[in-house]
PDB file of N, CA, C and O in Angstrom, chain B, residues numbered from 101:
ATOM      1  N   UNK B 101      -4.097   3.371 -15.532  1.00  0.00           N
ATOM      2  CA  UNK B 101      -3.004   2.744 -14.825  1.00  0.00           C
ATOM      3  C   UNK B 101      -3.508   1.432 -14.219  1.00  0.00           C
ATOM      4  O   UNK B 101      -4.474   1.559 -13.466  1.00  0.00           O
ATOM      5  N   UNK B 102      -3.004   0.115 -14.421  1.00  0.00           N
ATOM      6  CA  UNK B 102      -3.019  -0.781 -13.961  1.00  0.00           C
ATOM      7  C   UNK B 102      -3.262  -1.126 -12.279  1.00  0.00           C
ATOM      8  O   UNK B 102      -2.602  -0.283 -11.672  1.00  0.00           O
ATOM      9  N   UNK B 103      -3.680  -1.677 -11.690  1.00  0.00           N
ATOM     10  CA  UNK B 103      -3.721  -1.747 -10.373  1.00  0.00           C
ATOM     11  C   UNK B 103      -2.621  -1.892  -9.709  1.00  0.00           C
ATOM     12  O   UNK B 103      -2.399  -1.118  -8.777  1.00  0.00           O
ATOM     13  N   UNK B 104      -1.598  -3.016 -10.074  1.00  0.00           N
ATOM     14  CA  UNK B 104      -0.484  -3.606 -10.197  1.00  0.00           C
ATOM     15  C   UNK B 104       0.813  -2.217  -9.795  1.00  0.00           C
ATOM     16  O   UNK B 104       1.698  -2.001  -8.968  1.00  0.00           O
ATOM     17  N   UNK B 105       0.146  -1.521 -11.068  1.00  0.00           N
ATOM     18  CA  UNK B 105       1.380  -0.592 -10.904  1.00  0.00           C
ATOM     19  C   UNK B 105       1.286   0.796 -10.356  1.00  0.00           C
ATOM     20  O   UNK B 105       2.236   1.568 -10.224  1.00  0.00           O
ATOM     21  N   UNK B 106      -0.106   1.054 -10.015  1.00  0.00           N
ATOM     22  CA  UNK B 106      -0.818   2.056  -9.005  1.00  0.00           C
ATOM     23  C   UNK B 106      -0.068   1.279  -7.658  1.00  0.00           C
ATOM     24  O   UNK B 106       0.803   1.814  -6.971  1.00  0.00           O
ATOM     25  N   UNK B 107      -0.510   0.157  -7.486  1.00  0.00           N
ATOM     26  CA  UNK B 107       0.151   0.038  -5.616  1.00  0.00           C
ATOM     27  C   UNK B 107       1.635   0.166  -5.853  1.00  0.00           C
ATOM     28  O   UNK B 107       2.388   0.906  -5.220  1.00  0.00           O
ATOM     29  N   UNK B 108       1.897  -0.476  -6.636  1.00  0.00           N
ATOM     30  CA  UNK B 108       3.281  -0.078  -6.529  1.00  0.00           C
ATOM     31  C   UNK B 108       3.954   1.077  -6.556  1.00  0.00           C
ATOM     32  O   UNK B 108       4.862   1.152  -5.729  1.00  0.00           O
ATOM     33  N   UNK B 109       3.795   1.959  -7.223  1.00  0.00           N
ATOM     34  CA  UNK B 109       3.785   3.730  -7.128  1.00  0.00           C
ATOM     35  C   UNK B 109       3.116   4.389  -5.360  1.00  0.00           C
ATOM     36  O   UNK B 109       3.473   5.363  -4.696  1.00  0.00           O
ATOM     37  N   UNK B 110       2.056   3.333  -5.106  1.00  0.00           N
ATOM     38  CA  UNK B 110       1.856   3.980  -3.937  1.00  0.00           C
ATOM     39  C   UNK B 110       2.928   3.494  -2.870  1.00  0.00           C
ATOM     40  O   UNK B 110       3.338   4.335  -2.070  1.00  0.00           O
ATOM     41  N   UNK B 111       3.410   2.191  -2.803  1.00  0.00           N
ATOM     42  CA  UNK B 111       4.071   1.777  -2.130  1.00  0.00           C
ATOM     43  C   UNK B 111       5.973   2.000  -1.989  1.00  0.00           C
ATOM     44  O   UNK B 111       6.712   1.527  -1.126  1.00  0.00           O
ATOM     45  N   UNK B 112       6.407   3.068  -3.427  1.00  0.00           N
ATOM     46  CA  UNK B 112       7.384   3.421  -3.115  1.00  0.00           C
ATOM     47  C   UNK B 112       7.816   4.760  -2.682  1.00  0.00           C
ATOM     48  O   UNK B 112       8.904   5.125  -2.237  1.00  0.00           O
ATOM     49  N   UNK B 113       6.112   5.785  -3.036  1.00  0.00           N
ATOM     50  CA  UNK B 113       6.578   6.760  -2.282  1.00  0.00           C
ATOM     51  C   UNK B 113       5.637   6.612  -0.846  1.00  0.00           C
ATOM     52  O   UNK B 113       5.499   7.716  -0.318  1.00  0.00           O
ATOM     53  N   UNK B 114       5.094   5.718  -0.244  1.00  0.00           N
ATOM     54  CA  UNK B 114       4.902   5.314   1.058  1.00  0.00           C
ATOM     55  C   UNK B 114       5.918   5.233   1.669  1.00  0.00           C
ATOM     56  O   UNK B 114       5.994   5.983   2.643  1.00  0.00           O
ATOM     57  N   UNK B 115       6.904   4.476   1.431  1.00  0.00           N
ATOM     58  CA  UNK B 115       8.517   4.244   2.021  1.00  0.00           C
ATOM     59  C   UNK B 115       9.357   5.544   1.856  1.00  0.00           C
ATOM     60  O   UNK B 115      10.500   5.706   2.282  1.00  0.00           O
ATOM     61  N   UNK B 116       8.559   6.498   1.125  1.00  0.00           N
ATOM     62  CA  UNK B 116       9.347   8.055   0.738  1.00  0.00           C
ATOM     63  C   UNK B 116       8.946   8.450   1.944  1.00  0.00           C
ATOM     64  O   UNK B 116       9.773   8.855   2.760  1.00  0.00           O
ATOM     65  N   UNK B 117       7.263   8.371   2.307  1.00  0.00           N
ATOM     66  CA  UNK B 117       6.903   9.365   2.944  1.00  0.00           C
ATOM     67  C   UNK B 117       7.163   8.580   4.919  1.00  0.00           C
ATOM     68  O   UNK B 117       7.054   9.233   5.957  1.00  0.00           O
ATOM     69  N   UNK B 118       7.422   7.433   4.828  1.00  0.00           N
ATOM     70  CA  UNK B 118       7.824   7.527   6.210  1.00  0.00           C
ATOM     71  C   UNK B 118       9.030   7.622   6.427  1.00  0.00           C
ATOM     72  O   UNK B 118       9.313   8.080   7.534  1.00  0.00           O
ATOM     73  N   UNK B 119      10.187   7.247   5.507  1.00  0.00           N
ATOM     74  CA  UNK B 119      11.592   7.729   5.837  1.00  0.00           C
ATOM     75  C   UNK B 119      11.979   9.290   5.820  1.00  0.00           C
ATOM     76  O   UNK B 119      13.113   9.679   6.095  1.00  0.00           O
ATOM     77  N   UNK B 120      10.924  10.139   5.470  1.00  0.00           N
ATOM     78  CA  UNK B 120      11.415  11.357   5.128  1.00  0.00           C
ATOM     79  C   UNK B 120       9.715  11.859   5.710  1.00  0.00           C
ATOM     80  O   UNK B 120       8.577  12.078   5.294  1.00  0.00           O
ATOM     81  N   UNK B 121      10.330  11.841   6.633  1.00  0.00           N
ATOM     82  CA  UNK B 121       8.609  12.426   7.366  1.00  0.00           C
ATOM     83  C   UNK B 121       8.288  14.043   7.101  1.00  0.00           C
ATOM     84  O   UNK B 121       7.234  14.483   6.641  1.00  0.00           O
ATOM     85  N   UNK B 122       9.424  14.799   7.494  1.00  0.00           N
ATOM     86  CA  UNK B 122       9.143  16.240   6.866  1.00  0.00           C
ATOM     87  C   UNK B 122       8.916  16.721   5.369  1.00  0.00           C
ATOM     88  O   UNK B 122       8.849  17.840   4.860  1.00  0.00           O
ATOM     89  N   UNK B 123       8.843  15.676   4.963  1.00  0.00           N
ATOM     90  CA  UNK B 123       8.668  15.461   3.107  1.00  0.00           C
ATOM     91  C   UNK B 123       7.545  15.993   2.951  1.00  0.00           C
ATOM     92  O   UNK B 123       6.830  15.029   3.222  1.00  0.00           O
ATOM     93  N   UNK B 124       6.816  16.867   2.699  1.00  0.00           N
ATOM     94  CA  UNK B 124       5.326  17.783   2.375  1.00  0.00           C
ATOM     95  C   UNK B 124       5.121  16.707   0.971  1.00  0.00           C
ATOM     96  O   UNK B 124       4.293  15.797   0.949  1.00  0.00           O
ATOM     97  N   UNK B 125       6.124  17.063  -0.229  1.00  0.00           N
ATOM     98  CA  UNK B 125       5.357  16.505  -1.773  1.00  0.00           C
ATOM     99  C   UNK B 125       5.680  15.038  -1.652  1.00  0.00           C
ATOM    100  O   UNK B 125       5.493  14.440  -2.711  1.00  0.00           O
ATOM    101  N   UNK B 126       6.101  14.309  -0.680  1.00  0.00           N
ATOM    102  CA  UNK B 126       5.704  13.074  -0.470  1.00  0.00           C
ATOM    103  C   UNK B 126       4.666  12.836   0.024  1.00  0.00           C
ATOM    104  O   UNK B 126       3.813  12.362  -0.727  1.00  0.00           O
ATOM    105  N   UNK B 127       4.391  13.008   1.129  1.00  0.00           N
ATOM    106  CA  UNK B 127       3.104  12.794   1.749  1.00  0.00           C
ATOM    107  C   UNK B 127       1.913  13.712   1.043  1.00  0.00           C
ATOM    108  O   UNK B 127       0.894  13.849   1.719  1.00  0.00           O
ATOM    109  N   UNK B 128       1.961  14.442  -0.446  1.00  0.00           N
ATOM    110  CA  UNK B 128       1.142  14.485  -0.936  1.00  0.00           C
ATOM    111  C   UNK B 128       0.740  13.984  -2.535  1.00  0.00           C
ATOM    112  O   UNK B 128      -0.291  14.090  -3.199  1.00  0.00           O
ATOM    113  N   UNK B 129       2.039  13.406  -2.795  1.00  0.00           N
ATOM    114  CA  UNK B 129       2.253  12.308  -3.404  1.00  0.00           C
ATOM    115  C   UNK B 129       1.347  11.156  -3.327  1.00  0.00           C
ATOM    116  O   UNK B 129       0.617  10.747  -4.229  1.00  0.00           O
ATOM    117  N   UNK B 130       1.493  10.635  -2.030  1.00  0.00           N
ATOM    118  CA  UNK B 130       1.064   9.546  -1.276  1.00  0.00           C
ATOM    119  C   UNK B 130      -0.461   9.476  -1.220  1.00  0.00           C
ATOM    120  O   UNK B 130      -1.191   8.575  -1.635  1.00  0.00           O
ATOM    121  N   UNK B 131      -0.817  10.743  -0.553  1.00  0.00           N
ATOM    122  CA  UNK B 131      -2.392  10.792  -0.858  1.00  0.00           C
ATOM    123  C   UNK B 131      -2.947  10.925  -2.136  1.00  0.00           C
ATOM    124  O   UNK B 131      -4.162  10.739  -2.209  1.00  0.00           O
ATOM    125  N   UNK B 132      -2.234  11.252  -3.335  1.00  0.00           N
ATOM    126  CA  UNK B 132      -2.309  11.372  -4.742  1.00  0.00           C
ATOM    127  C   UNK B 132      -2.545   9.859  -4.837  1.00  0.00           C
ATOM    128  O   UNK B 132      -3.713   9.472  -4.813  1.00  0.00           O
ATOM    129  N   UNK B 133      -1.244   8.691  -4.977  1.00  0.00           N
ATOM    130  CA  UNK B 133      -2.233   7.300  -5.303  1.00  0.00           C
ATOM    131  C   UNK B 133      -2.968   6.582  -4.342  1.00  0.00           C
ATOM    132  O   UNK B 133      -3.586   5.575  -4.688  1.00  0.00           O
ATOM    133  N   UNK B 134      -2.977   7.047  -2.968  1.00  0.00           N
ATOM    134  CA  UNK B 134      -4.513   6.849  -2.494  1.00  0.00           C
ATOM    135  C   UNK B 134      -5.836   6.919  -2.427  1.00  0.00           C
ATOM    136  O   UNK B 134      -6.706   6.286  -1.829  1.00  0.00           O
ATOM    137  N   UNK B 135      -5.802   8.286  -3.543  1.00  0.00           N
ATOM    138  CA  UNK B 135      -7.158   8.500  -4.118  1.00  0.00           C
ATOM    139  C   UNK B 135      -7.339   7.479  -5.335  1.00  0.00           C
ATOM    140  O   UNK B 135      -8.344   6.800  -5.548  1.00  0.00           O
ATOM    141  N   UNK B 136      -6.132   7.508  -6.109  1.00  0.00           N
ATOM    142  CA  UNK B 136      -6.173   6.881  -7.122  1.00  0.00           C
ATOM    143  C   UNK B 136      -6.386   5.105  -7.150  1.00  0.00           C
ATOM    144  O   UNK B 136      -6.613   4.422  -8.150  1.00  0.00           O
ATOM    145  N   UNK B 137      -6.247   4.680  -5.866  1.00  0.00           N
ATOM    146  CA  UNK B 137      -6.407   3.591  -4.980  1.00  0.00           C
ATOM    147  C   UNK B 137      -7.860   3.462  -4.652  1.00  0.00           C
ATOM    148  O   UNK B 137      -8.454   2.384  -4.691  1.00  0.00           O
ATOM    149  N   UNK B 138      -8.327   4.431  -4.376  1.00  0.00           N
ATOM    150  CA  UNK B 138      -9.859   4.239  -3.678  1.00  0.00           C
ATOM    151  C   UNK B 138     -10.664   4.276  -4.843  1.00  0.00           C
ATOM    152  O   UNK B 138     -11.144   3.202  -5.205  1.00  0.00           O
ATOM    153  N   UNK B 139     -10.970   5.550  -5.669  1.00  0.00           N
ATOM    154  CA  UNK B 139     -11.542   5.752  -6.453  1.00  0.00           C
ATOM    155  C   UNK B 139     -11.279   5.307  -8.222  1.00  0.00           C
ATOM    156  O   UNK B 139     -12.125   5.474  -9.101  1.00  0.00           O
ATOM    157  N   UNK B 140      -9.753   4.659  -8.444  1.00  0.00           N
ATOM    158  CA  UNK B 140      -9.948   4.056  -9.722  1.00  0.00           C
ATOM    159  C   UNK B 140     -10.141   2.569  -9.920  1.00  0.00           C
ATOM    160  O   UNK B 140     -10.553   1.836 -10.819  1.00  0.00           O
ATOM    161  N   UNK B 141      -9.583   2.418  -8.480  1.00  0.00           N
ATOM    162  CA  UNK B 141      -9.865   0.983  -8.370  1.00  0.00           C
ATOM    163  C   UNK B 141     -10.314   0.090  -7.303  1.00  0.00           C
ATOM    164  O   UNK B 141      -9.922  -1.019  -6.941  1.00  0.00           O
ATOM    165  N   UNK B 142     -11.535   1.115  -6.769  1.00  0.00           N
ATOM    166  CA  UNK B 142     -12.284   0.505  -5.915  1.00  0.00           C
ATOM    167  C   UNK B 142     -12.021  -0.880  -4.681  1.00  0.00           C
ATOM    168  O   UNK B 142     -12.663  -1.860  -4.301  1.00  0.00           O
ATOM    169  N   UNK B 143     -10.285  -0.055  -4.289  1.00  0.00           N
ATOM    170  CA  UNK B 143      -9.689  -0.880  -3.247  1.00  0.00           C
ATOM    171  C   UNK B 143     -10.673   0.337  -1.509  1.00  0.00           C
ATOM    172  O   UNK B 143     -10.879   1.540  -1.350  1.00  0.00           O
ATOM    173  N   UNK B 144     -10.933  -0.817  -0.732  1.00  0.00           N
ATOM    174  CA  UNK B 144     -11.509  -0.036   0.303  1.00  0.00           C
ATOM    175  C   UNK B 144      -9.935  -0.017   1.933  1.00  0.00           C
ATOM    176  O   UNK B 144      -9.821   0.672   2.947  1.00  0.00           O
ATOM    177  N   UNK B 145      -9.107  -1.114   1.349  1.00  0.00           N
ATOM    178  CA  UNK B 145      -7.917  -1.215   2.321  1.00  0.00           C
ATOM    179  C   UNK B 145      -7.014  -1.338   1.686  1.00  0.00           C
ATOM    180  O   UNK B 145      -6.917  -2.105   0.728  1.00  0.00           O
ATOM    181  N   UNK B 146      -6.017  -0.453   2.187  1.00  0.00           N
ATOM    182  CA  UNK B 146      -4.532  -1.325   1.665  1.00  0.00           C
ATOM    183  C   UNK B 146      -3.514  -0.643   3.087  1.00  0.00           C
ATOM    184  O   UNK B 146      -3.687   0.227   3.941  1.00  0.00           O
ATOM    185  N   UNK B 147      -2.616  -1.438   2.789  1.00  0.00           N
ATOM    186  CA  UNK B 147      -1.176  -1.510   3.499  1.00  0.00           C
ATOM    187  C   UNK B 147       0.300  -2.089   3.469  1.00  0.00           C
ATOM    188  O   UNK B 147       0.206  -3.315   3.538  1.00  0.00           O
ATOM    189  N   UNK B 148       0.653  -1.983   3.449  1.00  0.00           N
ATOM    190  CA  UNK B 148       2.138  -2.590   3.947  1.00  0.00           C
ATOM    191  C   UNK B 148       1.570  -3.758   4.730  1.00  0.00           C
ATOM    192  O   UNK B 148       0.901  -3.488   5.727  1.00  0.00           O
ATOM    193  N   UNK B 149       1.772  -5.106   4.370  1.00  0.00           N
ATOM    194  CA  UNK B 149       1.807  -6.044   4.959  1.00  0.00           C
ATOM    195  C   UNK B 149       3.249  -6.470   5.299  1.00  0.00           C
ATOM    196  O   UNK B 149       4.161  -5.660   5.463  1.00  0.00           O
ATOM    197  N   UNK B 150       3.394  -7.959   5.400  1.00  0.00           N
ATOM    198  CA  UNK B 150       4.614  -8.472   5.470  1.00  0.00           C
ATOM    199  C   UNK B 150       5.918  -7.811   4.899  1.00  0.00           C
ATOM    200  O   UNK B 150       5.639  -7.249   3.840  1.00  0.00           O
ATOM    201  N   UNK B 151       7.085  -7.695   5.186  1.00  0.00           N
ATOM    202  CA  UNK B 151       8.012  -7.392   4.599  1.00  0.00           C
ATOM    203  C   UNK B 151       9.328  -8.120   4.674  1.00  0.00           C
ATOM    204  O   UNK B 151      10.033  -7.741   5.609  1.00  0.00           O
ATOM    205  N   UNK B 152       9.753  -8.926   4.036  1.00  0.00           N
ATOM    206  CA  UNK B 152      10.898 -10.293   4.541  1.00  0.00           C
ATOM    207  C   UNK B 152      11.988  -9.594   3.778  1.00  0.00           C
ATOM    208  O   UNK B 152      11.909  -8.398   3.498  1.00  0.00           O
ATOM    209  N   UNK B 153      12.800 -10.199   3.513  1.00  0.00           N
ATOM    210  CA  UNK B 153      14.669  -9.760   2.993  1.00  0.00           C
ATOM    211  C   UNK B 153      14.524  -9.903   1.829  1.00  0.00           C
ATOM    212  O   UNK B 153      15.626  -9.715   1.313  1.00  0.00           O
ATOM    213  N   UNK B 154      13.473 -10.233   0.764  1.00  0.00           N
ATOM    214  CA  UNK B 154      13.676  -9.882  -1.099  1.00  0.00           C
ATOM    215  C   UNK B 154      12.253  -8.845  -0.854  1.00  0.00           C
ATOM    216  O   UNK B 154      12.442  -7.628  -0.848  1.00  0.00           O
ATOM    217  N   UNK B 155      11.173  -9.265  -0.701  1.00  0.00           N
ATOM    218  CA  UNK B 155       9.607  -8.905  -0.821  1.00  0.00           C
ATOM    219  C   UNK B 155       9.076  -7.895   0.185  1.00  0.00           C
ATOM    220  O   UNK B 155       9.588  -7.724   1.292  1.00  0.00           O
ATOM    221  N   UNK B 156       8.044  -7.256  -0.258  1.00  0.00           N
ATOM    222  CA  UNK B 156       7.196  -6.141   0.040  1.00  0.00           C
ATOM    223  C   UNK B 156       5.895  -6.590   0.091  1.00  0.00           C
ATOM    224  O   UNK B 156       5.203  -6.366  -0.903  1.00  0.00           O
ATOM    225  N   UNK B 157       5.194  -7.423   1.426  1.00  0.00           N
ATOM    226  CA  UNK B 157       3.567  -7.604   0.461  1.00  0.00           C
ATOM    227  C   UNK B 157       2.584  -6.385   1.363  1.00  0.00           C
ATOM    228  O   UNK B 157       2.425  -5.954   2.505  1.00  0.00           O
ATOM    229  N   UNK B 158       1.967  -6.159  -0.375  1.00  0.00           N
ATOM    230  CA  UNK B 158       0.950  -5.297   0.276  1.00  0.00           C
ATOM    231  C   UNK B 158      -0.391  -5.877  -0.056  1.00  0.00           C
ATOM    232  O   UNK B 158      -0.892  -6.218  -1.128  1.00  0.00           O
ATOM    233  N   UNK B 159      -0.887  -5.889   1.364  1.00  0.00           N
ATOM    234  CA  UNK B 159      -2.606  -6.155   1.333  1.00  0.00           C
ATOM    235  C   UNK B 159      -3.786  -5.010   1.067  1.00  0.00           C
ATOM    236  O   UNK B 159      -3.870  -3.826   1.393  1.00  0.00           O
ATOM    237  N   UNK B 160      -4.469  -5.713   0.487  1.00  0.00           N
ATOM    238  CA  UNK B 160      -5.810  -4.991  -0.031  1.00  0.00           C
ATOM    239  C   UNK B 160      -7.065  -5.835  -0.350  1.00  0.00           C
ATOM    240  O   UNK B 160      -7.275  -6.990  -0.721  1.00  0.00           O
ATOM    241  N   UNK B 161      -7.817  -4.729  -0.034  1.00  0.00           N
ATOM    242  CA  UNK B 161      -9.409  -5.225  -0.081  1.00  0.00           C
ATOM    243  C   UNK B 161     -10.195  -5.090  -1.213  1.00  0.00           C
ATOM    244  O   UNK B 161     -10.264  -3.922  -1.594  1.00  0.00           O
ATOM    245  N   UNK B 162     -10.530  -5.525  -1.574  1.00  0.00           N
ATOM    246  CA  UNK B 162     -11.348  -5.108  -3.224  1.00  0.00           C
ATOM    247  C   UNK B 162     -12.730  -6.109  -3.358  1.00  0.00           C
ATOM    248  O   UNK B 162     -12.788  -7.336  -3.439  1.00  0.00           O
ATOM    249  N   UNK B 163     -13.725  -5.169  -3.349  1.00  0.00           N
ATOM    250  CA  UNK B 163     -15.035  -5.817  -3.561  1.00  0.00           C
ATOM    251  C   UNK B 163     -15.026  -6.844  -2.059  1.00  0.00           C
ATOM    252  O   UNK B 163     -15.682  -7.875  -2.201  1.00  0.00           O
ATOM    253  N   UNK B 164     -14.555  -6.717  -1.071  1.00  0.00           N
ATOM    254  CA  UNK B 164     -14.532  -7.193   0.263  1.00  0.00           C
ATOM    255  C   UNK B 164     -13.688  -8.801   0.447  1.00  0.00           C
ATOM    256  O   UNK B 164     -13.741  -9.646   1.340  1.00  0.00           O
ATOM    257  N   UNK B 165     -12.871  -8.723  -0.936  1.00  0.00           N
ATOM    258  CA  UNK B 165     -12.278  -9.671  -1.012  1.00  0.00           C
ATOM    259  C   UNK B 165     -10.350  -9.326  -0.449  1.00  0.00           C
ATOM    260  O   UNK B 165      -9.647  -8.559  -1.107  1.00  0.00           O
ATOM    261  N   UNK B 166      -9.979  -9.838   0.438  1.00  0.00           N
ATOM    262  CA  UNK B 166      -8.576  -9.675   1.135  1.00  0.00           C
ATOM    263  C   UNK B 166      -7.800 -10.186  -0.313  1.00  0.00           C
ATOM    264  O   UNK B 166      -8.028 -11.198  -0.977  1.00  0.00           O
ATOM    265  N   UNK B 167      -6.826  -9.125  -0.536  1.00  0.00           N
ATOM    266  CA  UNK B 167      -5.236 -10.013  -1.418  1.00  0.00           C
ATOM    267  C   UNK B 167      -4.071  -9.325  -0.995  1.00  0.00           C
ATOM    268  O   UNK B 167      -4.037  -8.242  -0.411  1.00  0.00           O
ATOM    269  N   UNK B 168      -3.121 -10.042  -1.337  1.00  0.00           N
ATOM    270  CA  UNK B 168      -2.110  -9.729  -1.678  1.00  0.00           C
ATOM    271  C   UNK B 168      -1.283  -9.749  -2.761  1.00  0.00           C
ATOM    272  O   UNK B 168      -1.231 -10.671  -3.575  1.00  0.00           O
ATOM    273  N   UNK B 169      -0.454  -8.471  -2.797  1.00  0.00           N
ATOM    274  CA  UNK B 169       0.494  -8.108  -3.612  1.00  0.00           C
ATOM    275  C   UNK B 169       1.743  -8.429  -3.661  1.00  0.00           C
ATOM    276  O   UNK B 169       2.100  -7.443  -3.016  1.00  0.00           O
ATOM    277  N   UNK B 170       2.729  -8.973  -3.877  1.00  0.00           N
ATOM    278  CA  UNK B 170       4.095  -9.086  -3.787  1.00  0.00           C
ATOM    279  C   UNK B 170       5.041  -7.937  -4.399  1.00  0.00           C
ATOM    280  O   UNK B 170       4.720  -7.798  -5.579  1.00  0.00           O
ATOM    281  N   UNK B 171       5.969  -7.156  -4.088  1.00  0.00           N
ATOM    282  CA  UNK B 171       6.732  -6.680  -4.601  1.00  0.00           C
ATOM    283  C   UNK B 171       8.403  -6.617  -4.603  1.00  0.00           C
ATOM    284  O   UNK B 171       8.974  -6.322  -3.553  1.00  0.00           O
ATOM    285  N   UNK B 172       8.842  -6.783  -5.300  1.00  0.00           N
ATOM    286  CA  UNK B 172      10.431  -7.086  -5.073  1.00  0.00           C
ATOM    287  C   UNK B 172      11.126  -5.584  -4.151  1.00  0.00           C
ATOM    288  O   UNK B 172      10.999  -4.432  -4.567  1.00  0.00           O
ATOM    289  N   UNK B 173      11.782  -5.937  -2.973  1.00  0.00           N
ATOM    290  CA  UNK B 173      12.136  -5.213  -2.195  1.00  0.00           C
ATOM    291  C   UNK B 173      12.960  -3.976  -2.281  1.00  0.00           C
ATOM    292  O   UNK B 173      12.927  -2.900  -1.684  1.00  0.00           O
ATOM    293  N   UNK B 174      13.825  -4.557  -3.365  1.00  0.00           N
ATOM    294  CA  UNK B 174      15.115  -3.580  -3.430  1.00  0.00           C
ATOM    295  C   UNK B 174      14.560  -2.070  -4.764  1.00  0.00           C
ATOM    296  O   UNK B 174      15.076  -0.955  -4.841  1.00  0.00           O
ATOM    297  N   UNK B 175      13.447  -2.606  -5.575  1.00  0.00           N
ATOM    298  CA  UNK B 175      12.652  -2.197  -6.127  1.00  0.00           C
ATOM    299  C   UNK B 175      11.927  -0.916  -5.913  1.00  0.00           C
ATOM    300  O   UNK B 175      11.870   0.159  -6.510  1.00  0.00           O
ATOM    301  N   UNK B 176      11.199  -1.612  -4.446  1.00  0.00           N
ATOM    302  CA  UNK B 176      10.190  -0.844  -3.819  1.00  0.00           C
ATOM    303  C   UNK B 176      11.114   0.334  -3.423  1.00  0.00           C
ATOM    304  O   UNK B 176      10.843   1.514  -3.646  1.00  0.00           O
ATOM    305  N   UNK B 177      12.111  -0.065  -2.878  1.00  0.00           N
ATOM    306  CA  UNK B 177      12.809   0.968  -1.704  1.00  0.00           C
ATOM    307  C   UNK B 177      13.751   2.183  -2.745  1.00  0.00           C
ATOM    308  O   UNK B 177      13.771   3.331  -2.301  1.00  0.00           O
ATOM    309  N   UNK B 178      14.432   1.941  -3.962  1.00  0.00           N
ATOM    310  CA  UNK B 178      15.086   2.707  -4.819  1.00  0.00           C
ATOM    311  C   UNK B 178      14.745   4.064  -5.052  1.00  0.00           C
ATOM    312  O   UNK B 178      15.612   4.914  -5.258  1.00  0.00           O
ATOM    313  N   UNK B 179      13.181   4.389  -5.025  1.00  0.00           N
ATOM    314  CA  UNK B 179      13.356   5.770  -4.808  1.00  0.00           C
ATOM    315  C   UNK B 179      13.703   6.601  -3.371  1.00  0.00           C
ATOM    316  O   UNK B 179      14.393   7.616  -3.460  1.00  0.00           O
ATOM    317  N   UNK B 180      13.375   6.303  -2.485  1.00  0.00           N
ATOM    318  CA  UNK B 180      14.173   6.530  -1.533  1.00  0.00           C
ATOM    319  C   UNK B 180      15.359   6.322  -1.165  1.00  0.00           C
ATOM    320  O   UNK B 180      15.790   6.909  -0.172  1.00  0.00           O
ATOM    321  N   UNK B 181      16.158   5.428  -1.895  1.00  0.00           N
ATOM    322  CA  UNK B 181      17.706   5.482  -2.355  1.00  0.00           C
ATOM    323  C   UNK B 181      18.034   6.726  -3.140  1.00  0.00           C
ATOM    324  O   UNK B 181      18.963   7.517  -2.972  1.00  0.00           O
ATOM    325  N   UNK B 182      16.922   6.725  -4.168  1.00  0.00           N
ATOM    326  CA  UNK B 182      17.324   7.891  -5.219  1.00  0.00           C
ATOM    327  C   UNK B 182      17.858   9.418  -4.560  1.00  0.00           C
ATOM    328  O   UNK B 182      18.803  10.206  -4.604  1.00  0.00           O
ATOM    329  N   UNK B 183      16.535   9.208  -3.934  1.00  0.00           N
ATOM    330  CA  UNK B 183      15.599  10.849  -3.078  1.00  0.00           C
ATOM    331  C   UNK B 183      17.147  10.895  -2.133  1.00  0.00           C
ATOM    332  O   UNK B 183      18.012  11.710  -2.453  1.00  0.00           O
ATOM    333  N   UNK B 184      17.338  10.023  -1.071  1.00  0.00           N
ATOM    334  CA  UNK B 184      18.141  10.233   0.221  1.00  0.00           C
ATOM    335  C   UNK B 184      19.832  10.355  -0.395  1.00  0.00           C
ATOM    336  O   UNK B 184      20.784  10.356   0.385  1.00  0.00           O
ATOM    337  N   UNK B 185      20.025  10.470  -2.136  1.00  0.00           N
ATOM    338  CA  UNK B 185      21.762  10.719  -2.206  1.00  0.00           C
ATOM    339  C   UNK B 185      21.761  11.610  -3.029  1.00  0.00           C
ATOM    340  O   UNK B 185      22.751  11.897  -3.702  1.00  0.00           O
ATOM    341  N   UNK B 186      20.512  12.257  -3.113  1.00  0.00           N
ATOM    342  CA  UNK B 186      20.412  13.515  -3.816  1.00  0.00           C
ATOM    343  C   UNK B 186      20.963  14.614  -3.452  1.00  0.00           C
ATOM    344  O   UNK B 186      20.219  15.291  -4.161  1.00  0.00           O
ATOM    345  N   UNK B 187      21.364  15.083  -3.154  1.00  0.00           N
ATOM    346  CA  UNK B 187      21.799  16.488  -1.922  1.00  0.00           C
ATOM    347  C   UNK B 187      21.222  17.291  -2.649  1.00  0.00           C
ATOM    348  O   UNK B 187      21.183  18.294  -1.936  1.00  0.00           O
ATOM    349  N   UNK B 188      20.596  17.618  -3.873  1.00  0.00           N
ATOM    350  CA  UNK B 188      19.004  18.653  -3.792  1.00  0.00           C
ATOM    351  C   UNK B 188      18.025  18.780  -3.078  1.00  0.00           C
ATOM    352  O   UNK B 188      17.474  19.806  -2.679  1.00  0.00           O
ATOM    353  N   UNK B 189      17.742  17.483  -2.869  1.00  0.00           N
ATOM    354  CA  UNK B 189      16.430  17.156  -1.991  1.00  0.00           C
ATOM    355  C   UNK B 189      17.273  16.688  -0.470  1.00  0.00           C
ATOM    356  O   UNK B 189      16.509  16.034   0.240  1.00  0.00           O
ATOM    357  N   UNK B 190      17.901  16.778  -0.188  1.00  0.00           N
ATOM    358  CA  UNK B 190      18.594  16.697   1.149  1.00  0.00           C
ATOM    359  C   UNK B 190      19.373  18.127   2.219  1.00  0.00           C
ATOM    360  O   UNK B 190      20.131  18.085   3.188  1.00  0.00           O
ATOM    361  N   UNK B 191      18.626  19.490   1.329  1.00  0.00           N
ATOM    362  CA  UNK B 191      18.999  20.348   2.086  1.00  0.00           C
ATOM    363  C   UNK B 191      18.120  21.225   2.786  1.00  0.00           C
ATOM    364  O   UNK B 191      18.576  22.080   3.545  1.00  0.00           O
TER     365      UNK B 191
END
């Protein structure tokens, strides 16, 4: 998996796992591409940086070098659109 699309997988069920805090297979989701974060691609930080009205940036450290990521907003957030009009996963 690409780096690219590892944060991004981490970063939309990140937005799973804080809008839906009692979410157990989110927040183990979450630690799923955080490992996959640390150990496939030798990121030592990441986060939710900035977040403006289109974009998502997430920062990370790699080889002790700071970047950022951009991600389109409405993007990021859709599975938690998905998840929250489900009424499977809403009972």
């Amino acid at each position: 998996m690409r780096l690219e699309d590892a944060l991004f997988n981490w970063l939309q069920i990140k937005l799973v796992e804080e809008g839906r805090p009692e979410d157990g297979a989110a927040k183990e989701t979450a630690l799923f591409f955080e490992e996959i974060l640390k150990e496939d691609h030798g990121l030592e930080l990441f986060a939710i940086g900035k977040v403006d009205d289109t974009m998502y940036h997430v920062t990370y450290v790699k080889e002790g070098k700071r970047k950022t990521q951009m991600y389109d907003r409405e993007a990021a957030e859709q599975l938690l659109v998905d998840i929250t009009a489900n009424p499977k996963y809403n009972e």
